[in-house]
MIBATI-82737 format. One record per residue (C-alpha): residue in one letter; x, y, z. Coordinates in steps of 0.05 Angstrom, whole numbers, plus 5000, padded with zeros to 4 digits. Example, Ala and Ser with C-alpha at 12.3 -4.5 7.8 and 13.67 -1.06 7.14 Angstrom:
A524649105156 S527349795143 
! end
This chain:
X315811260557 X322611670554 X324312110595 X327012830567 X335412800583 X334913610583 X336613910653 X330414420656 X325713920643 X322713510705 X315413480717 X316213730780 X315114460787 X319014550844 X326014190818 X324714580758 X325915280805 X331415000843 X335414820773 X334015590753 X335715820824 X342415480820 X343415680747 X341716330775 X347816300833 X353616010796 X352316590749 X352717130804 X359216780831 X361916770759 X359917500751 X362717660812 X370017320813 X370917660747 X369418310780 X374118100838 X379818110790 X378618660750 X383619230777 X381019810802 X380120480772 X385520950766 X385021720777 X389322310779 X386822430849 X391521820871 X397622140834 X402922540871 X406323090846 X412522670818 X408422400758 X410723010723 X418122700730 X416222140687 X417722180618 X412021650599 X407022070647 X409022720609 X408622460538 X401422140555 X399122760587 X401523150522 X398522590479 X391422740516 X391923560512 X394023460430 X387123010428 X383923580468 X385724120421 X383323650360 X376823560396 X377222810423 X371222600458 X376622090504 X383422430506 X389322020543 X390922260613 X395021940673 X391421670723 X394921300789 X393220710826 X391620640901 X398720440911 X401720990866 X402020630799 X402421130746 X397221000684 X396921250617 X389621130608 X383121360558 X376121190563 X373020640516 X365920920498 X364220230477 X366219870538 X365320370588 X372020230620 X378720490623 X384420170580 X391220440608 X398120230598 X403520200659 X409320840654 X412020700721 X418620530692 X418920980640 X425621470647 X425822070685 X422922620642 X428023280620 X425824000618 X425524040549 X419323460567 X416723810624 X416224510581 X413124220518 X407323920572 X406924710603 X405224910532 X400924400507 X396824510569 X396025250555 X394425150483 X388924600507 X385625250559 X386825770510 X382425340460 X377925080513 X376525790535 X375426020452 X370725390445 X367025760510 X367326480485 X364126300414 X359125970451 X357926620492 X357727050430 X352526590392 X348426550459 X349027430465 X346927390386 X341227010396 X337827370453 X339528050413 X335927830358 X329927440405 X329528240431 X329328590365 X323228070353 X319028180420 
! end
């Protein structure tokens, strides 16, 4: 009689769970070291205030309020590492991650730079605050006419 070479198959039950059970743990510990060396998230929260002297900072953060104001769903923005890093990153819908590119070396940003970010960042509120007061007037509209009807 031969025997099956397959590693799941024993005709002992309990062999059987310990081959799964180890199965099982290698793929936790391969899980896990890849999550080990993943690098952690950045945010804006772990930026100082000199990201704004950093030309690559500044043309990412204009980058992300242009994709605002045309309505992008995952607009660039800089984002900084524990350590002070500074990210140009967007979120990838498909992966659920960030993807972001290093600017810490990038030159030092001029004022013609630092004005053109001032003003993208108004025009990005100043549509932001249209897209809330057409909202507003469609909402007023509707309970008028809900009123007229009761």
């Amino acid at each position: 009689m031969r025997r099956s070479s397959s590693p799941f198959s024993s005709p002992n039950p309990l062999a059987f769970r310990a081959r799964i059970g180890a199965a099982i743990a290698v793929a936790t510990l391969v899980a896990a070291t890849h999550a080990a060396v993943a690098l952690p998230p950045v945010n804006g929260s772990n930026c100082s205030s000199n990201w704004v002297n950093n030309e690559g900072a500044l043309e990412c953060f204009i980058q992300g309020e242009e994709e605002s104001n045309g309505g992008s769903s995952n607009p660039h923005y800089v984002g900084c590492s524990a350590d002070g890093e500074i990210f140009c990153c967007f979120d990838n819908p498909k992966t659920g991650g960030q993807v972001c590119e290093s600017v810490g070396t990038a030159e030092h940003a001029d004022v013609q730079q630092q004005v053109r970010a001032i003003l993208e960042a108004q025009a990005a509120i100043a549509a932001g605050m249209a897209r809330i007061s057409k909202r507003l007037d469609d909402l007023e509209n509707k309970l008028s006419d809900q009123n007229r009807k009761n």
